[in-house]
Steps between C-alpha positions, in 0.01 A plus 500: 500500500705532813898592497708216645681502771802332407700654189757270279816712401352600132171580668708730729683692268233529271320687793840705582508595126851312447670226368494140669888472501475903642302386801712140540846714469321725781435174703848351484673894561272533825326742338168351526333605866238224497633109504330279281350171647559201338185240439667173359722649213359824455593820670207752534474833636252606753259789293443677783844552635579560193298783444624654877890438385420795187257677732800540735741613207672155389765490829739228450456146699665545829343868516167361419528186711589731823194744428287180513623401809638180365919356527670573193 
């Protein structure tokens, strides 16, 4: 079976080895590099950049936002 693409919050944190209210209190603190995109009323994480953000030591949004060339 293939790995999605897209992760929902609890899927996330499950991955990261935390709590879901660990990785949304990370989110609303700007602590969380990648942004989630939001698909009707859900917010999921992209897997991938997911996986770069810890590869590249967790750096907080605007930090990880500049190193991806993007506005933060």
């Amino acid at each position: 079976m293939t790995e999605p693409l897209l992760l929902s919050f609890a899927d996330a944190a499950t991955l990261l080895g935390i709590s879901r209210a660990t990785l949304y209190q990370l989110h609303s603190y700007g602590h969380l590099g990648p942004l989630p995109h939001k698909l009707g009323r859900r917010s999921l994480l992209n897997r991938k950049e997911l996986e770069a953000w810890t590869d590249q030591g967790m750096p907080p949004r605007i930090q990880w936002l500049k190193m991806r060339g993007q506005n933060g």
